[in-house]
N, C-alpha and C positions, 0 to 999 in steps of 0.2 A: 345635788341630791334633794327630792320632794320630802320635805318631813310635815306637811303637809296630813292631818288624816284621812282617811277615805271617807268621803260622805256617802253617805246611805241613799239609798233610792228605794222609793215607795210605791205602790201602786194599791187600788183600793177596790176590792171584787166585791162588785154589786151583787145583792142578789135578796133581792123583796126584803120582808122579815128581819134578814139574818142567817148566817151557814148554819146555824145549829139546827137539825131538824127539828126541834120542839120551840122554835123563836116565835112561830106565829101562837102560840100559846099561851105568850107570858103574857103576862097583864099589860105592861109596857107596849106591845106590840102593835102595831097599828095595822087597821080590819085592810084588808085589800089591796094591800104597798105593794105585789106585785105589779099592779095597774096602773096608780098613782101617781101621775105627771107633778104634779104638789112635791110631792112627796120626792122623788128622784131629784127632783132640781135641789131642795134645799139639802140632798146627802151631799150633792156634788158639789156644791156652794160650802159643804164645810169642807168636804176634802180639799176643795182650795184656797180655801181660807188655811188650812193644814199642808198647803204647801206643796202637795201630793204631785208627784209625777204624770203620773195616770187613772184613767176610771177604766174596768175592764168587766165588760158584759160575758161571760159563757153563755151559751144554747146548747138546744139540743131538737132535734128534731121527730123525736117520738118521745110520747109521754102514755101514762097506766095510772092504774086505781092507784097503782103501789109507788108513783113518783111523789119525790120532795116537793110538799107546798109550793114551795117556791118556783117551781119549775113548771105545775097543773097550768096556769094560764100567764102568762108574762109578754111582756112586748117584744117585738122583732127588734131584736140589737142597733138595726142600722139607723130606723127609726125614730126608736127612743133617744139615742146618742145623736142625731142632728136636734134634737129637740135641747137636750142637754145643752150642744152648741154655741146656743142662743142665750144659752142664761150665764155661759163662764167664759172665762178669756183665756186662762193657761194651762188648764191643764189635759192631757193629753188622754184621746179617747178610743179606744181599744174596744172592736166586735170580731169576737166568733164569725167565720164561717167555714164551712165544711169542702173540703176538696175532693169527696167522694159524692156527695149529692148536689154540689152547684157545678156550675161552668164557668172559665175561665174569664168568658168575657164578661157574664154578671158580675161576678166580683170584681174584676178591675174596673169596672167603670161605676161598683157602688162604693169604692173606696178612695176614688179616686174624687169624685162626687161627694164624700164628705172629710179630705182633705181641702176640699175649696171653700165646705160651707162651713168649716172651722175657722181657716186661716192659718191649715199645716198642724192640726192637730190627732191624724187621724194614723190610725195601727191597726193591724190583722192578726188576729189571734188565729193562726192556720191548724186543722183540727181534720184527722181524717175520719172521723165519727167512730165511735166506740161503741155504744147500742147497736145489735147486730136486726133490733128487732124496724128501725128506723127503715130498711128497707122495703118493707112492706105499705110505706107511705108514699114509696117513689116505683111503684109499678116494678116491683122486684121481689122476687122470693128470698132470697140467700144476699145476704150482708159479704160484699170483697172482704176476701180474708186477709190476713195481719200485711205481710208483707206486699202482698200488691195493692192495697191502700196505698203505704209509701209510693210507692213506685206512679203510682197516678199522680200523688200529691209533687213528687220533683217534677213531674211534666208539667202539672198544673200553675205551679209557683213560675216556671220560665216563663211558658204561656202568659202569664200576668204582665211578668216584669219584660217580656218584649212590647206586652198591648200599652202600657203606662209609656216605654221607650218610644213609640210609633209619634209620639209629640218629641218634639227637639224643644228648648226650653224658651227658644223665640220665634217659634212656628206661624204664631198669629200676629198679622200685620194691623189689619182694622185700618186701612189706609182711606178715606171717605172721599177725597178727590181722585186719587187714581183708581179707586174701586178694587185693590186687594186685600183681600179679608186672609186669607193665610199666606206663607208661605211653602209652595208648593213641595218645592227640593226638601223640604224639611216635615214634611208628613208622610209617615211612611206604611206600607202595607208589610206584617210579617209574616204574612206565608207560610208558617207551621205545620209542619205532617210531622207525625209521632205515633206511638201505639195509643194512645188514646183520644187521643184530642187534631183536628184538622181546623185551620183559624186561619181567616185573610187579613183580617185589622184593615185599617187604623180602629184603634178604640174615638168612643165618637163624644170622649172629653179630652179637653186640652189639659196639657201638663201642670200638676197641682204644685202647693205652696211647696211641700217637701220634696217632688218629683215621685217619689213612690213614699206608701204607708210603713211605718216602721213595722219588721217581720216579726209576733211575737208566736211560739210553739210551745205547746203544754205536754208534749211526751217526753216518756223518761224510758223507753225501752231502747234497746240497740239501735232498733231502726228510726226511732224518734232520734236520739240524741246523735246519729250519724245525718239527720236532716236538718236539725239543729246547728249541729257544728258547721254545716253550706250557706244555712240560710238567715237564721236567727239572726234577730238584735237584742230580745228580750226571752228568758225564759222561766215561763212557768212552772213550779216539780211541787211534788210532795215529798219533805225529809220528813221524816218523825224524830231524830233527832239529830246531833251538830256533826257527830263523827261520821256518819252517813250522808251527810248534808258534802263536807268537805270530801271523801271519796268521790263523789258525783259532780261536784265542782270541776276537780281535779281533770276526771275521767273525760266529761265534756270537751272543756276548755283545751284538753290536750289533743283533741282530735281537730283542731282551728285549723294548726298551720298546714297539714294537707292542703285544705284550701286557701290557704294564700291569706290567711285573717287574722287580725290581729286580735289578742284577750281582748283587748279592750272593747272591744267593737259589740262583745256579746255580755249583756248583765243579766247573773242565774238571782234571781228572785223567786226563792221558797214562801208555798204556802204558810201563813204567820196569823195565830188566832191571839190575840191578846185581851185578856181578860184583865181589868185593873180593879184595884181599890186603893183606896186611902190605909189598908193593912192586907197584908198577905192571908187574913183570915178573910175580910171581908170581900176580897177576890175568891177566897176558896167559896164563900158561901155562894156568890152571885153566880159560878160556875153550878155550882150542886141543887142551885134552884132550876136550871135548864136543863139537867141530866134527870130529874124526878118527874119532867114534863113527859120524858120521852116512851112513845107507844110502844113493847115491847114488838108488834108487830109492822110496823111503821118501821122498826129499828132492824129488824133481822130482812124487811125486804129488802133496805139500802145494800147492808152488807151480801144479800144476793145478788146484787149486779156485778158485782165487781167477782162472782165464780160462775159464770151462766146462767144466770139469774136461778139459780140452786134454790128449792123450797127449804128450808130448814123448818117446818111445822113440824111440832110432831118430835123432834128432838130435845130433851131437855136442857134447861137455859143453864143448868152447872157443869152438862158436859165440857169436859178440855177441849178448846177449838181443834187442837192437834190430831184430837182422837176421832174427829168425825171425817167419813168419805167423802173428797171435794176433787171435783175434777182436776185433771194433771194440767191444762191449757185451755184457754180460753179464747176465742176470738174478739177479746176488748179490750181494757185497759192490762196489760200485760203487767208493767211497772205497779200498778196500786196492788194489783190482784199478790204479787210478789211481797210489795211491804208490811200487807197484812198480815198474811204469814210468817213473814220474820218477825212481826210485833207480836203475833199472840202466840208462839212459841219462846220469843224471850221473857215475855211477862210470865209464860205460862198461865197466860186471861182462859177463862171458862166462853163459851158459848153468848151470855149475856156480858159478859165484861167486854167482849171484841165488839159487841154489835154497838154498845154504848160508846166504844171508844170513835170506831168507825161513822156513827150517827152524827157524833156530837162533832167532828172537824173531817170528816172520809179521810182521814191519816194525814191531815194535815199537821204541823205543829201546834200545842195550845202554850201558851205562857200565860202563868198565873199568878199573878202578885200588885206588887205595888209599882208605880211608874220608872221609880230606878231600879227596881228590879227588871222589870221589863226594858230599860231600854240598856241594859249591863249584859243582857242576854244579844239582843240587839245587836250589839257591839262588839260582844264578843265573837258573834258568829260570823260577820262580815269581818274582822281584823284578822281572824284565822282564818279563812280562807274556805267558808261553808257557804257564803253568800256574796251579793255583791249589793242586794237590799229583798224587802220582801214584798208580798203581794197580803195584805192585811183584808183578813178575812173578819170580820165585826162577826160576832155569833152572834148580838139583838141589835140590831136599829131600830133607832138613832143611836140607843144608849150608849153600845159600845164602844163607836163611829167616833160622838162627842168625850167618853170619857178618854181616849186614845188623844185626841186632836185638844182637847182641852190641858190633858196634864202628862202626857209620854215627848210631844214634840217640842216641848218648850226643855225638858230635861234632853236629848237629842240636840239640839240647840247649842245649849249650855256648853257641850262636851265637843261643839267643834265640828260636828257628823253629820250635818244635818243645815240643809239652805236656809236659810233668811230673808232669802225674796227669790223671785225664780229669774233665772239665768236667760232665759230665751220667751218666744213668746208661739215659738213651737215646738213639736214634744220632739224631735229632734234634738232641737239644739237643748233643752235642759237634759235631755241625758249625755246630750255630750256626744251625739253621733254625723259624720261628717254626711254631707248632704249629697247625696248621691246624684254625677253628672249622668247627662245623656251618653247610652253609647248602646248601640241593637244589637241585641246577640242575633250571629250569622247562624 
């Protein structure tokens, strides 16, 4: 018997500023951090110096007047994260891209292209875009609706994982005297016809550190968590709180063995906003300084995206969120659009309470207090069976970033949960996932 406790696993979502929409405001904040090559390296330099599993870029591919700072002008994920590359050695780097507006072989061959320039550090966040209005950047009127998204994105995930397979793992000979540079029998053409996608391969890099990028997925609706449960190694969710956290745990994980997989093999890391102080007051305040930042209207367009980009002008901000007309279905984030509504009907939040709550973490979890409180929470959620670690969302960087890595990881530590040095020296092997052989799906 392991009595052993579970260590936690980490991952750290970038994103300029800080998740709180009002981050680039505070005084702390520094002008232009979406941009800043400076600036990105030494976040990533502390999250590994904090031991962090992973770094994990989102995109998106349309942006408006009415987008999060963060998001108006920012670097291409793949990019930025080779750039990262160069400046860390372990910890693992995770990009967005879209299996409705890219092609298969692009991203097999840019992920596979920055598993090499890692050294086996690299991961796909697979994302079948959620902006319905993103279409209209790709020579399209009308956004694939909910379920034939999925249904591209399983074609599209094979597609990959035959182009990565198309290398054997000792394909390339580099023989100088007899003049063979690969091994022919061992490079293969996969020949794919499907309803979307038609592909000859071979992909035209050779087989990387990890053999393929670790699968991570950020949907939490039926059809996410049924692609999830196929493909995943990591996943993304928003709980708003633990008993709902552990429902979805559950629910996921239990759809594995269909396919043949083991728990283990998939780690549910909920979004996790941690705010710290030295006192659970001086955490409430540091939170209440970024919620006073935030633009009433800046605040009520975010919360439009996630109901069809719904105007709420014009409706008063004490209205019961319950009481106003919101579309029945949405063509986007199904799962947010759903937990919002269960939150501002349990709180019974007015109009300005939902939009502040949504603004400040978009329903992600916030924990407020002091370091053992925060990591008691921590603790508790992965030991009961709500997580298996989180994906730490900083609301201001650095500040947040450094006060987490400075004084939450060493109490973490302390308690047993939590590494001491990293296990591997690719994001594989520190999370503990078996290294995937060659073998071409027919």
């Amino acid at each position: 018997m392991n009595d052993q406790p579970k260590k936690v696993k980490l991952g750290l979502f970038l994103a300029g500023t800080g998740h709180h929409v009002a981050s680039w405001r505070h005084p702390h904040a520094i002008e232009n951090a979406s941009m800043n090559l400076t600036y990105f390296k030494e976040i990533a330099q502390t999250a590994e110096k904090g031991l962090f599993d992973l770094l994990f870029l989102a995109d998106s591919l349309s942006v408006d007047g009415n987008s999060h700072p963060n998001i108006l002008t920012r670097f291409e994920p793949m990019t930025l994260l080779s750039y990262i590359a160069s400046a860390t050695n372990h910890i693992g780097l995770v990009a967005t891209a879209s299996t409705t507006y890219e092609e298969p072989f692009h991203v097999a061959r840019k992920f596979a292209s920055l598993d090499h320039i890692s050294a086996g550090r690299a991961g796909w966040n697979v994302v079948t875009t959620s902006l319905a209005s993103t279409a209209e950047n790709f020579n399209k009127t009308e956004h694939l609706e909910h379920s034939a998204r999925y249904r591209r994105a399983t074609e599209f995930i094979e597609v990959a994982k035959k182009l990565w397979n198309s290398w054997e793992e000792d394909t390339l000979v580099i023989d100088k005297e007899s003049g063979q540079f690969i091994d022919k029998s061992k490079f293969h053409q996969i020949n794919h016809q499907g309803e979307f996608f038609s592909v000859r391969g071979p992909l035209n890099v050779s087989r990387s550190p990890q053999g393929q990028p670790v699968i991570v997925q950020a949907g939490s609706s039926g059809d996410g968590q049924r692609f999830a449960a196929k493909y995943a190694e990591i996943v993304f969710t928003a709980q708003a709180n633990k008993d709902d956290a552990i429902t979805f745990y559950k629910e996921l994980k239990g759809q594995m063995e269909q396919y043949n997989r083991k728990k283990s093999s998939l780690s549910i890391m909920p979004g996790f906003m941690p705010i710290v102080g030295a006192t659970e007051a001086e955490a409430q305040e540091k939170y209440e300084a970024l919620q006073e930042l935030i633009i009433p209207k800046a605040g009520l367009a975010i919360l439009g995206r996630y109901f069809g980009d719904i105007d709420f002008a014009g409706i008063s901000l004490d209205t019961p969120f319950t009481e106003i007309k919101l579309p029945e279905t949405v063509n986007a984030i199904q799962s947010k659009h759903e937990m919002i509504l269960k939150k501002a009907k349990e709180e019974n939040w007015t109009l300005r309470q939902t939009y502040q709550w949504v603004a400040g973490s978009r329903g992600h979890h916030i924990a407020i207090g002091t370091p053992t409180q925060i990591a008691d929470k921590m603790e508790e959620w992965v030991r009961e069976g709500a997580a298996d670690g989180f994906n730490i969302m900083p609301a201001l960087l650095p500040d947040s970033l450094t006060d987490f890595v400075t004084y939450v990881i060493p109490e973490l530590q302390a308690r047993g949960i939590y590494r001491t040095e990293y296990e591997s020296d690719t994001l594989r092997g520190n999370l503990g996932l078996e290294q995937p052989n060659h073998s071409l799906t027919k």
